[in-house]
PyMOL CGO cylinders between C-alpha atoms (Angstrom):
from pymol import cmd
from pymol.cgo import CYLINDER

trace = [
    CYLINDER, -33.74, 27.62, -47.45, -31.21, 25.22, -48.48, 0.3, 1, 1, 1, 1, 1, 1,
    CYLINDER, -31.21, 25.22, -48.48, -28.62, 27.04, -46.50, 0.3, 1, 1, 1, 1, 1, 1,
    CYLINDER, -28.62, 27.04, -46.50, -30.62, 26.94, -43.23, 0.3, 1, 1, 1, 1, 1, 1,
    CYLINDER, -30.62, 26.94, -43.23, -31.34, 22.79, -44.05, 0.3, 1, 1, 1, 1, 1, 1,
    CYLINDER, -31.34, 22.79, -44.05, -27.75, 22.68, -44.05, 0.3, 1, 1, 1, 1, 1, 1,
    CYLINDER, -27.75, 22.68, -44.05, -27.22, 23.92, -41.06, 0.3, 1, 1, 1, 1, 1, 1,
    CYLINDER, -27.22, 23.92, -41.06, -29.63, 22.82, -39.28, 0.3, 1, 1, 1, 1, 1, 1,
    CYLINDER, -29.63, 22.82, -39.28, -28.28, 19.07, -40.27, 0.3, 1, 1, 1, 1, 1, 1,
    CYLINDER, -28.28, 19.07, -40.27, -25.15, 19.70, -39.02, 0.3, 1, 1, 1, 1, 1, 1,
    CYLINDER, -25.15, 19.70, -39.02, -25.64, 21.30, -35.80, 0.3, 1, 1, 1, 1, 1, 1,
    CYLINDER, -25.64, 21.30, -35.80, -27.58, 17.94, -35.42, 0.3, 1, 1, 1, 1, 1, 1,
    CYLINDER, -27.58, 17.94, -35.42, -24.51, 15.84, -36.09, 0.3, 1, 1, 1, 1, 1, 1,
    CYLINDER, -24.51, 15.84, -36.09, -22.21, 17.85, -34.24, 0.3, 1, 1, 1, 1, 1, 1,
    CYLINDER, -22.21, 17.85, -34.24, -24.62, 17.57, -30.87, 0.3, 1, 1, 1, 1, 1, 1,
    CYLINDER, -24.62, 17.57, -30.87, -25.25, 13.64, -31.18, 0.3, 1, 1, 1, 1, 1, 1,
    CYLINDER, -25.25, 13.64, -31.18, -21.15, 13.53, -31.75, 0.3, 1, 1, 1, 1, 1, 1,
    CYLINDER, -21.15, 13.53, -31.75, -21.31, 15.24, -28.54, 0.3, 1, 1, 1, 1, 1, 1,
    CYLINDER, -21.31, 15.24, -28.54, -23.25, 12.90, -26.87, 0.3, 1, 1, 1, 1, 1, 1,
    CYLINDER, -23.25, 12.90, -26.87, -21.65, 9.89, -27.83, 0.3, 1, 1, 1, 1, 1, 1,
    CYLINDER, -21.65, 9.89, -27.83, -17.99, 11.25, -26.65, 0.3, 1, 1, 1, 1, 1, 1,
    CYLINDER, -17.99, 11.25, -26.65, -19.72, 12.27, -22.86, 0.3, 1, 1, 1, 1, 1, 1,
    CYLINDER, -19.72, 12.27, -22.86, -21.04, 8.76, -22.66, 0.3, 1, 1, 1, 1, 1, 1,
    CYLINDER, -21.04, 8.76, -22.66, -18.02, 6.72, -23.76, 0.3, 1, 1, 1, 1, 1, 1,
    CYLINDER, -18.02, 6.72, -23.76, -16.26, 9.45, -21.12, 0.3, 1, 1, 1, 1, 1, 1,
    CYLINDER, -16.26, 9.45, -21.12, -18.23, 8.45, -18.34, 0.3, 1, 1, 1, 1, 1, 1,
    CYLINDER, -18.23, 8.45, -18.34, -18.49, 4.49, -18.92, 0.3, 1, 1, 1, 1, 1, 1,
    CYLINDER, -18.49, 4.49, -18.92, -14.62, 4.75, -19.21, 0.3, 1, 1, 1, 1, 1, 1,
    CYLINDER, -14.62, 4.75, -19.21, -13.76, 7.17, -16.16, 0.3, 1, 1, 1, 1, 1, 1,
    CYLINDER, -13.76, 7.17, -16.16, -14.16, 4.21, -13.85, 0.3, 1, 1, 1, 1, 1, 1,
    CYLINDER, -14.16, 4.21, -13.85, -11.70, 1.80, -15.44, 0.3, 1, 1, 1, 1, 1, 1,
    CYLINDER, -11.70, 1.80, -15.44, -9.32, 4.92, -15.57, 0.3, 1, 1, 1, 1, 1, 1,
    CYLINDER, -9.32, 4.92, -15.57, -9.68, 5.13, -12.26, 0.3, 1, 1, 1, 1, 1, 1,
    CYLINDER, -9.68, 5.13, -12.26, -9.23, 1.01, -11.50, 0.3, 1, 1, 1, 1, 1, 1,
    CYLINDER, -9.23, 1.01, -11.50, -5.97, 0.88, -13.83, 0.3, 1, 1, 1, 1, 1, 1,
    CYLINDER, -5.97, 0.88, -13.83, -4.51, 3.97, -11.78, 0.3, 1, 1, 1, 1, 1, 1,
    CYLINDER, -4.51, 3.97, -11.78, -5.66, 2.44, -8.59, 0.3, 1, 1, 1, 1, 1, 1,
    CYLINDER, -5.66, 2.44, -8.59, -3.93, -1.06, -9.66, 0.3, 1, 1, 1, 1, 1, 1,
    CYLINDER, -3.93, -1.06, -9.66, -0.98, 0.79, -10.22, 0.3, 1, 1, 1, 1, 1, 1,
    CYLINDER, -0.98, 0.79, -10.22, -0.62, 2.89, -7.11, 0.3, 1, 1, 1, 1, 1, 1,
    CYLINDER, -0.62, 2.89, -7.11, -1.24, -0.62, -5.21, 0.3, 1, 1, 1, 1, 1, 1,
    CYLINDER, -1.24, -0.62, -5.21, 1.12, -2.36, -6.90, 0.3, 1, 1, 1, 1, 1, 1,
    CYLINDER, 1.12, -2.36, -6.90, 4.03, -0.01, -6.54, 0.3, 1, 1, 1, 1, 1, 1,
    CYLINDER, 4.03, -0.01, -6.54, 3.05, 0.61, -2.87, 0.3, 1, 1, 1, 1, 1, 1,
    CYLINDER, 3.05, 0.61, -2.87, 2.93, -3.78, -2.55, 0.3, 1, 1, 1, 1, 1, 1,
    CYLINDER, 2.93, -3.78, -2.55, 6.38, -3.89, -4.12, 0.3, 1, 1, 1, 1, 1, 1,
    CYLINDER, 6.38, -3.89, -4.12, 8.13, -1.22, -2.95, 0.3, 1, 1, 1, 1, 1, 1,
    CYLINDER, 8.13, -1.22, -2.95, 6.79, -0.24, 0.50, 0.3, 1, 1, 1, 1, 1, 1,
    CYLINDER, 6.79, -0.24, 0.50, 5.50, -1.68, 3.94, 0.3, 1, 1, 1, 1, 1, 1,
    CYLINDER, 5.50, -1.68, 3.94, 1.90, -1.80, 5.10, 0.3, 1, 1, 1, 1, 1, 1,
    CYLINDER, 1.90, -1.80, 5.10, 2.50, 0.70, 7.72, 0.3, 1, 1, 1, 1, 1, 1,
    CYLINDER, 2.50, 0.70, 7.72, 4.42, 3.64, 7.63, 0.3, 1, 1, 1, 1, 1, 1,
    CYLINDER, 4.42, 3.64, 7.63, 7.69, 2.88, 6.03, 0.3, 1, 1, 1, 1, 1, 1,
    CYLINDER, 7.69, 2.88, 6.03, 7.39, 4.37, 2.49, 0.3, 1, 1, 1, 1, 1, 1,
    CYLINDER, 7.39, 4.37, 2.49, 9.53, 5.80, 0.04, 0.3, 1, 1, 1, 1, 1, 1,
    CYLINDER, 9.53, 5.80, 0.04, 12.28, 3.04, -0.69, 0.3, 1, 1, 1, 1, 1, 1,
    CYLINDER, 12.28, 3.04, -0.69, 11.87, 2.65, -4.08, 0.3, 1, 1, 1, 1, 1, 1,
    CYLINDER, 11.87, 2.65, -4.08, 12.97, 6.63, -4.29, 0.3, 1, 1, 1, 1, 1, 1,
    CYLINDER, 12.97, 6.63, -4.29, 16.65, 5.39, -2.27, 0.3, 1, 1, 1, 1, 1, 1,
    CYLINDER, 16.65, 5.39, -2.27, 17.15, 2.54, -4.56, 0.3, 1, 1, 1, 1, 1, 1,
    CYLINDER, 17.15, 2.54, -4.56, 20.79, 1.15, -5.43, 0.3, 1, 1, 1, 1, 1, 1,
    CYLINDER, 20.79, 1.15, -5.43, 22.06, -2.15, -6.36, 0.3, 1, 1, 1, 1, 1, 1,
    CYLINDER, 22.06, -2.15, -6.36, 25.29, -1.55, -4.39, 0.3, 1, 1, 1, 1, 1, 1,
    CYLINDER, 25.29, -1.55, -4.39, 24.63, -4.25, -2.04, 0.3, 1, 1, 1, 1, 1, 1,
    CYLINDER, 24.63, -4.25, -2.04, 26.76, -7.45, -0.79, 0.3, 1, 1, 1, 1, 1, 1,
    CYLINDER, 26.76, -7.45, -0.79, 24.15, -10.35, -1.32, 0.3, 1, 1, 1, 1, 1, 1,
    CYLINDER, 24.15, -10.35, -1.32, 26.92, -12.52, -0.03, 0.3, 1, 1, 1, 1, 1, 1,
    CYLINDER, 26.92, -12.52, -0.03, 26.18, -11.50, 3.47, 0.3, 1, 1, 1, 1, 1, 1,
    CYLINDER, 26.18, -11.50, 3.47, 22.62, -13.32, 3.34, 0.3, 1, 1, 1, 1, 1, 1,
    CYLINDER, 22.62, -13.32, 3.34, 24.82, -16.73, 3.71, 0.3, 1, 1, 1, 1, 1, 1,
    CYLINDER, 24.82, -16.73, 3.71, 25.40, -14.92, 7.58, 0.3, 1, 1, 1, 1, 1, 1,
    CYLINDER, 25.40, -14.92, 7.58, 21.64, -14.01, 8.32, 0.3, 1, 1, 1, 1, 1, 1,
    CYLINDER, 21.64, -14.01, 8.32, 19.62, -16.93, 10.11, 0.3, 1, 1, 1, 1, 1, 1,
    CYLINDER, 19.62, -16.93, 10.11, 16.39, -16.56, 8.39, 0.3, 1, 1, 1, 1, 1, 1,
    CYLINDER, 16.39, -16.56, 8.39, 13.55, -18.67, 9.32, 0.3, 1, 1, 1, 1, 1, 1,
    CYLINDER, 13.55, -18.67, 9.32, 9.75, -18.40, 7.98, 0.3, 1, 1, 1, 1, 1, 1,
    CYLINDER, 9.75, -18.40, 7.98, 7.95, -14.78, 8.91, 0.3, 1, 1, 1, 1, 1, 1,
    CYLINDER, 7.95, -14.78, 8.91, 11.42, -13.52, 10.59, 0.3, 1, 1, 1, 1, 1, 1,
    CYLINDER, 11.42, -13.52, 10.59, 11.74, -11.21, 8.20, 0.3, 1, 1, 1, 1, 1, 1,
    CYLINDER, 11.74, -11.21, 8.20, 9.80, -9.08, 5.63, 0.3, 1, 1, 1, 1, 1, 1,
    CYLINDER, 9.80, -9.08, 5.63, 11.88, -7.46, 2.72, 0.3, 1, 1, 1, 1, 1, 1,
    CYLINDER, 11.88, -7.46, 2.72, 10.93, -4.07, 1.46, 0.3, 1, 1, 1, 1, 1, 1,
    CYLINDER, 10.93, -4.07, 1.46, 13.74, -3.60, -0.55, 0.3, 1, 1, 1, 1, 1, 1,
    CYLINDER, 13.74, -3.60, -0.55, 16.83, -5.65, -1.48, 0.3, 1, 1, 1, 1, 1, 1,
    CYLINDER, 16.83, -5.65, -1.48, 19.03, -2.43, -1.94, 0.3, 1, 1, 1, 1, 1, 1,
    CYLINDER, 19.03, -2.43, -1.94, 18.36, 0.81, -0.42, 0.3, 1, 1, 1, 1, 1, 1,
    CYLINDER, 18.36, 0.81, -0.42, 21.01, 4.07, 0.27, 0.3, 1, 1, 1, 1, 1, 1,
    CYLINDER, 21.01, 4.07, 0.27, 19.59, 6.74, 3.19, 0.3, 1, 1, 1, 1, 1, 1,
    CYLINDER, 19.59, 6.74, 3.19, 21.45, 8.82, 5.24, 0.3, 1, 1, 1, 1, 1, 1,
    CYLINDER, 21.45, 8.82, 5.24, 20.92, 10.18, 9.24, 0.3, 1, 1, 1, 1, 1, 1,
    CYLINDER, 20.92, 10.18, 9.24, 22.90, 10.09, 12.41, 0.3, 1, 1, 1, 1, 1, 1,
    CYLINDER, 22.90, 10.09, 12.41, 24.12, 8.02, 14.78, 0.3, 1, 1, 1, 1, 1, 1,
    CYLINDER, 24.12, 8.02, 14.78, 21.94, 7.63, 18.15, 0.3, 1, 1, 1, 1, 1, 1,
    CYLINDER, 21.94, 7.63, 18.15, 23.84, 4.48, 19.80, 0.3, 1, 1, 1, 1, 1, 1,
    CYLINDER, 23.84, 4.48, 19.80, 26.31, 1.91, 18.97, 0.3, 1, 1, 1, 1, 1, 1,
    CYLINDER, 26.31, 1.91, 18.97, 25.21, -1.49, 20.25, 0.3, 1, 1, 1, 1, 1, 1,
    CYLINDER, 25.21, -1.49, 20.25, 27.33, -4.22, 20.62, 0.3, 1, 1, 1, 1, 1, 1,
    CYLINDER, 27.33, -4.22, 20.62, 25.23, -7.74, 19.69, 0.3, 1, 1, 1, 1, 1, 1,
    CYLINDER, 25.23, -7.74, 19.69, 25.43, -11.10, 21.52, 0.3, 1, 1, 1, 1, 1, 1,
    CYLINDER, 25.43, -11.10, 21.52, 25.34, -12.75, 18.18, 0.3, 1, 1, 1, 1, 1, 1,
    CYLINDER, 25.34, -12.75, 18.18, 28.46, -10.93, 17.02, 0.3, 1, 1, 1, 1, 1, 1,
    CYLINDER, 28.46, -10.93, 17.02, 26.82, -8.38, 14.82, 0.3, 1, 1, 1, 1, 1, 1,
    CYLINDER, 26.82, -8.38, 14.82, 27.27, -4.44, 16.07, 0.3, 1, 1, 1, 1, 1, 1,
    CYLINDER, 27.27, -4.44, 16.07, 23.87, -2.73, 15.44, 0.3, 1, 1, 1, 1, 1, 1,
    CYLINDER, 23.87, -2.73, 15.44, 23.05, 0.85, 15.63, 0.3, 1, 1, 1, 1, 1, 1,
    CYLINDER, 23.05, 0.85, 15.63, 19.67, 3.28, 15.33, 0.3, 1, 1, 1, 1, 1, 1,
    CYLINDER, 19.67, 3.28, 15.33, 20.25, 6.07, 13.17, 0.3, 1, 1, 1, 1, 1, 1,
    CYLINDER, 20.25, 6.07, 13.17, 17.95, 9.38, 12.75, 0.3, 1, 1, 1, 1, 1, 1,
    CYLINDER, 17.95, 9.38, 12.75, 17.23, 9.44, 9.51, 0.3, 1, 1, 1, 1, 1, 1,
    CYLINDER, 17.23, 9.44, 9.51, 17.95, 12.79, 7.35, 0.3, 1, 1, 1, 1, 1, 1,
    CYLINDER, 17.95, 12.79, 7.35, 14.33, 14.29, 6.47, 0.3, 1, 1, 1, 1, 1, 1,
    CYLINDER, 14.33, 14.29, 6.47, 13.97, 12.21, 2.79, 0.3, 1, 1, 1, 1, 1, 1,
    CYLINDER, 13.97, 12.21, 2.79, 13.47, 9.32, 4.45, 0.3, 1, 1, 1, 1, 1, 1,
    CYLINDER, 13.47, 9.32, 4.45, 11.81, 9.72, 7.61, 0.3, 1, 1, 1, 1, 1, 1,
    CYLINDER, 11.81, 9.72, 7.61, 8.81, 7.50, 6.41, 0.3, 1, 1, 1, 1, 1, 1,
    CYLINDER, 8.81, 7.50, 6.41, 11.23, 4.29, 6.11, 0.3, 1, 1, 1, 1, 1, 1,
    CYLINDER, 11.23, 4.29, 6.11, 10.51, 3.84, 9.98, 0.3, 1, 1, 1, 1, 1, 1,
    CYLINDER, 10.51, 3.84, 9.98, 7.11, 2.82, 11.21, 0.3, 1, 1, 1, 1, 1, 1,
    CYLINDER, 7.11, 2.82, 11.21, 5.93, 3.06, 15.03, 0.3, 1, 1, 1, 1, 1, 1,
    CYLINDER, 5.93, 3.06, 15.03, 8.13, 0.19, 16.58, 0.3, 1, 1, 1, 1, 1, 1,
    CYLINDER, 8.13, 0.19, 16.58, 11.10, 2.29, 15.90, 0.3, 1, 1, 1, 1, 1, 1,
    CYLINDER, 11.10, 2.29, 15.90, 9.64, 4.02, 18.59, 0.3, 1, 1, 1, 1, 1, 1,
    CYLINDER, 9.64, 4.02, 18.59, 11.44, 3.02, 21.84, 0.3, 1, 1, 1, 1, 1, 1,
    CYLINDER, 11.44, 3.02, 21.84, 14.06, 3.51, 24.30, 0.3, 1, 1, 1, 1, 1, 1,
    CYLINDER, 14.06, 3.51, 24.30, 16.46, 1.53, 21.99, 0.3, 1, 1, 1, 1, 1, 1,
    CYLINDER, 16.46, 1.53, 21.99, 15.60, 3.06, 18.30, 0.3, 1, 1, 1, 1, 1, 1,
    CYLINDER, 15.60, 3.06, 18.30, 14.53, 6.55, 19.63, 0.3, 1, 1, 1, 1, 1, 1,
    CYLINDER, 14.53, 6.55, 19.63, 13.11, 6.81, 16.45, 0.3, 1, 1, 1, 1, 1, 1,
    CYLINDER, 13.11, 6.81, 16.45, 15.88, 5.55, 14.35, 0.3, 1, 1, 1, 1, 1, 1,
    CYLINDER, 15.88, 5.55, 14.35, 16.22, 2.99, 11.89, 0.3, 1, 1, 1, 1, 1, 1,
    CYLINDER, 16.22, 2.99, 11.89, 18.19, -0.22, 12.61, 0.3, 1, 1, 1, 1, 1, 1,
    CYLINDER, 18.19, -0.22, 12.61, 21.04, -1.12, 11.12, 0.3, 1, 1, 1, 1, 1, 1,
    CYLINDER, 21.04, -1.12, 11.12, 22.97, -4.39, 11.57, 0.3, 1, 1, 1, 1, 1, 1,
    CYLINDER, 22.97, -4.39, 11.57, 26.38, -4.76, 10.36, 0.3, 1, 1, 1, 1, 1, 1,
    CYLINDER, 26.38, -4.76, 10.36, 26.76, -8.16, 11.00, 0.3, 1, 1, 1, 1, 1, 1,
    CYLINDER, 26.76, -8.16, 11.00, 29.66, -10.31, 12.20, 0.3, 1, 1, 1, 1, 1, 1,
    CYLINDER, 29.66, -10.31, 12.20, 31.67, -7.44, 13.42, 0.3, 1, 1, 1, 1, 1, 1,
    CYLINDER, 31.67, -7.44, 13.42, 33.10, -9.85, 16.53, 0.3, 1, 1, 1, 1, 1, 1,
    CYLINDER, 33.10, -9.85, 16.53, 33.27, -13.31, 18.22, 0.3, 1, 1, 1, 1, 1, 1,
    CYLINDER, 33.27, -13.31, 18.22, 29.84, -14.50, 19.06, 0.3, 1, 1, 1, 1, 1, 1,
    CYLINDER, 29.84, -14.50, 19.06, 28.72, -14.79, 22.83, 0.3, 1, 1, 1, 1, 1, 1,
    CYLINDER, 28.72, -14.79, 22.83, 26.85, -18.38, 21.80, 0.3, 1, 1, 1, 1, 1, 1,
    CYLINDER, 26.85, -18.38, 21.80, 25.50, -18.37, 26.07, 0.3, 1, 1, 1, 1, 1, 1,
    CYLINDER, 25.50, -18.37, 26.07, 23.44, -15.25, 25.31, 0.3, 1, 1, 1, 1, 1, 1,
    CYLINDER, 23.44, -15.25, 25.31, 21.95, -15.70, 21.83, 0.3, 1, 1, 1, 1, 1, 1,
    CYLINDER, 21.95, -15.70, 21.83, 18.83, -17.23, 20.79, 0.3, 1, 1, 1, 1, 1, 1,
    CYLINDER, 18.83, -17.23, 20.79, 19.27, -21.04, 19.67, 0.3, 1, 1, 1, 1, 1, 1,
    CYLINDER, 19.27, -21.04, 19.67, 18.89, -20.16, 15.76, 0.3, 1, 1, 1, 1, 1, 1,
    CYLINDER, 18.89, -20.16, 15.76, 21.30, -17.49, 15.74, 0.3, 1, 1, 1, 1, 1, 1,
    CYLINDER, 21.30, -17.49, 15.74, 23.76, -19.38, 16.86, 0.3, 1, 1, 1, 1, 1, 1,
    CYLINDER, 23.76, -19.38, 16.86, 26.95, -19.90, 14.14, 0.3, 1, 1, 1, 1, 1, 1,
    CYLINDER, 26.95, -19.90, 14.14, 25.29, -17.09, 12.12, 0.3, 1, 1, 1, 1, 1, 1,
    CYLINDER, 25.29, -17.09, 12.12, 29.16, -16.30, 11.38, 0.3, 1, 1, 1, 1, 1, 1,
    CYLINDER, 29.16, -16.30, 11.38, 31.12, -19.56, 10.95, 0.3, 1, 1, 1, 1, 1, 1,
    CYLINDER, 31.12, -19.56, 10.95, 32.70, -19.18, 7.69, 0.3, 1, 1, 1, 1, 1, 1,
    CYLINDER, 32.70, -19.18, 7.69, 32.65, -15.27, 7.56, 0.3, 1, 1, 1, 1, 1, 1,
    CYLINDER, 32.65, -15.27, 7.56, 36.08, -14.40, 8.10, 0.3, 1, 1, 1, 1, 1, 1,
    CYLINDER, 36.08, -14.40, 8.10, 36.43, -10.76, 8.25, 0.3, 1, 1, 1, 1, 1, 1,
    CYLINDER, 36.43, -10.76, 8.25, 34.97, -10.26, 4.96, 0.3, 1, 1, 1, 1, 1, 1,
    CYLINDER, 34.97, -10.26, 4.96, 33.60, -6.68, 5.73, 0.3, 1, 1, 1, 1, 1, 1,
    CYLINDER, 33.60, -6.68, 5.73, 34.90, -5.13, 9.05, 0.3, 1, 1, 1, 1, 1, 1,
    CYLINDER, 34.90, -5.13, 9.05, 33.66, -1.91, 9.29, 0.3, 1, 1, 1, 1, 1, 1,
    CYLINDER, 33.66, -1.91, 9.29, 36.73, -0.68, 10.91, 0.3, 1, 1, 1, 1, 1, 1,
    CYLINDER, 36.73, -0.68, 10.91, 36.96, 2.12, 12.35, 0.3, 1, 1, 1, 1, 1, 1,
    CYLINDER, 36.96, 2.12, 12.35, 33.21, 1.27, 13.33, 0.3, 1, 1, 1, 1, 1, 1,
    CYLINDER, 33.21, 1.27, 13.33, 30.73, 4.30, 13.54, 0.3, 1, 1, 1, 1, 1, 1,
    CYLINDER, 30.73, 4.30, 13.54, 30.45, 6.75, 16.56, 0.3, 1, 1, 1, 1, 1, 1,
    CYLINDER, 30.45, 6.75, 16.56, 27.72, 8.35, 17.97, 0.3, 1, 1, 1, 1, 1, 1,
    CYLINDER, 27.72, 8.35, 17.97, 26.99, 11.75, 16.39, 0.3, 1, 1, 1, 1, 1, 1,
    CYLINDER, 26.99, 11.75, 16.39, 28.56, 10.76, 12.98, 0.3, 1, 1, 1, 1, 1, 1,
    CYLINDER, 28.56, 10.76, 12.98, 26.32, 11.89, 9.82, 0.3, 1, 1, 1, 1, 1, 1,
    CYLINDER, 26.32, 11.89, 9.82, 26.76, 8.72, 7.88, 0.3, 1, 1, 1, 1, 1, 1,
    CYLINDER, 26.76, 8.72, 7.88, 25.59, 7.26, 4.24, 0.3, 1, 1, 1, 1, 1, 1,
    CYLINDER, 25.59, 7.26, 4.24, 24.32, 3.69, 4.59, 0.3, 1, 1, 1, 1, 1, 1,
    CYLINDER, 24.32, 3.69, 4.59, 23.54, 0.97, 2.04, 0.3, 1, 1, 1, 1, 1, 1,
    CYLINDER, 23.54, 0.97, 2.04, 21.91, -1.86, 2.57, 0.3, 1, 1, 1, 1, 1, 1,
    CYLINDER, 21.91, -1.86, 2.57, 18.61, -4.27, 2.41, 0.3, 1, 1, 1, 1, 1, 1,
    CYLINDER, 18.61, -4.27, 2.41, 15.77, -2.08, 3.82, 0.3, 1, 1, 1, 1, 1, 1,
    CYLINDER, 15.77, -2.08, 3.82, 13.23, -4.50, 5.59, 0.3, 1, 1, 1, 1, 1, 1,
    CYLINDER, 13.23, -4.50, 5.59, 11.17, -4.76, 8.47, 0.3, 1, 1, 1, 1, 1, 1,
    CYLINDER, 11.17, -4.76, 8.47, 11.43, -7.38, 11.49, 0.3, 1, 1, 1, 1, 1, 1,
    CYLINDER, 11.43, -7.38, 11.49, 8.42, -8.89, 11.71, 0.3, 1, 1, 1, 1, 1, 1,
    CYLINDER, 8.42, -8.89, 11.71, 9.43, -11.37, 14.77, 0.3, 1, 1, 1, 1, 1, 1,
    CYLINDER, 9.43, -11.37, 14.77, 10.38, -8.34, 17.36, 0.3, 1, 1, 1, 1, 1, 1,
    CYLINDER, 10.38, -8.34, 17.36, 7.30, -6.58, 16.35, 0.3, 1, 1, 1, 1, 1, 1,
    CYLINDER, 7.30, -6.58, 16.35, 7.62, -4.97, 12.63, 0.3, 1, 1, 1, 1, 1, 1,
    CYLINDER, 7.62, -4.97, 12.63, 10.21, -2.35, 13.30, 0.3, 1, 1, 1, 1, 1, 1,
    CYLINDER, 10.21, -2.35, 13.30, 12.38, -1.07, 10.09, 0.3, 1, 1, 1, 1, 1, 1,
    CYLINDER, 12.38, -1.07, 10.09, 15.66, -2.07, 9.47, 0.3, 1, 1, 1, 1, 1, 1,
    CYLINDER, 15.66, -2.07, 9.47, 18.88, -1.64, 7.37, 0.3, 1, 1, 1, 1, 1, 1,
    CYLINDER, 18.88, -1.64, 7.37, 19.95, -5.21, 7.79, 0.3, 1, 1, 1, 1, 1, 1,
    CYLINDER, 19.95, -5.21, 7.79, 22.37, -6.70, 6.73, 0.3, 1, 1, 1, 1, 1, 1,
    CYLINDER, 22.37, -6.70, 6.73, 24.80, -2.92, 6.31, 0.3, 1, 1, 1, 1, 1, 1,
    CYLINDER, 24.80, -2.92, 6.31, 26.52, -3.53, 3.04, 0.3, 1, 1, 1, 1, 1, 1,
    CYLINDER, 26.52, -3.53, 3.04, 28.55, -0.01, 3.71, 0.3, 1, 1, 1, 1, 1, 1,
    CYLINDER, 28.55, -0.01, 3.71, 28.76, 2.82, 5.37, 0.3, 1, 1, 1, 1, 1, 1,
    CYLINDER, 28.76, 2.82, 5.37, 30.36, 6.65, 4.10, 0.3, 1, 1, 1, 1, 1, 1,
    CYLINDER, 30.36, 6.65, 4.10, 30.74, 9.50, 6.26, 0.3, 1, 1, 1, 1, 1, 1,
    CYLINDER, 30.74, 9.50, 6.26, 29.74, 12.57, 5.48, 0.3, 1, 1, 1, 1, 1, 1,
    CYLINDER, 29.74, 12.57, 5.48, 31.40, 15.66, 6.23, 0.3, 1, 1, 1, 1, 1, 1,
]
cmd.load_cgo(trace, "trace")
């Protein structure tokens, strides 16, 4: 009989134990959830766009020229950074030479990081591609620029020529500050190219 009270007792503890762990369990699952929501947000908010460019924090590097931002007119809401230093790879669509001096060019990017581009790279220009500006790569044509471009390069002297300057068709590496243009619509960019490797 003493046996059975035994037992009895502590298949009693054991079951309210029980029940205290599945309540604390379910008043805690929501703030789980919360802190890993926070976190996904905040990574996505630091690291990402609002669109579809995604993955930059994955291409990270701190290989770029900061320097060049001296060359970059930058007024309020041109501009929104997604990353200061990114390294992707693709190929070269088009080589555009820039009234402003820089020479920009769209390039297909290699399957990793086909999310960097959102749906304004979509056009007769990009074809799909991101932008890339390597800027100051010759004399400015000031008749044909906007106002506040205009002396973007006084000063730069040469200090990275990309010479021989990419061709079409050329798998390339490229480094540089991954952002999007939020004046000509919110297109992804690598801008400004800090440099450029091809790959064989």
């Amino acid at each position: 009989m003493h046996y059975e009270l035994n037992l009895t007792r502590r298949i009693s503890i054991v079951a309210v134990a029980s029940a205290f762990i599945a309540i604390a369990l379910i008043v805690a699952s929501p703030v789980i959830l919360n802190s890993n929501s926070s976190a996904i947000s905040n990574n996505y908010n630091g690291k990402s766009n609002n669109t579809n460019a995604t993955g930059s924090s994955l291409f990270s590097t701190k290989k770029c020229n900061q320097s060049l931002w001296n060359f970059i007119a930058n007024p309020p809401g041109r501009f929104k950074i997604i990353n200061q230093c990114v390294t992707v790879t693709g190929t070269v669509l088009s080589i555009n030479r820039e009234p402003d001096g820089d020479t920009d060019f769209p390039l297909l990017l290699d399957v990793p990081y086909k999310n960097m581009v959102t749906k304004a790279n979509f056009n007769a220009l990009m074809q799909g591609g991101i932008w890339c500006e390597m800027i100051c790569q010759h004399p400015e044509m000031s008749s044909e620029i906007e106002p506040f471009k205009r002396g973007e390069c006084n000063g730069f002297n040469g200090r990275l020529i990309f010479n021989p300057p990419p061709q079409v068709g050329q798998h390339l590496m490229v480094t540089g500050t991954y952002l999007l243009d939020v004046r000509e619509g919110g297109h992804a960019e690598i801008h400004p190219v800090s440099s450029i490797q091809l790959i064989n």
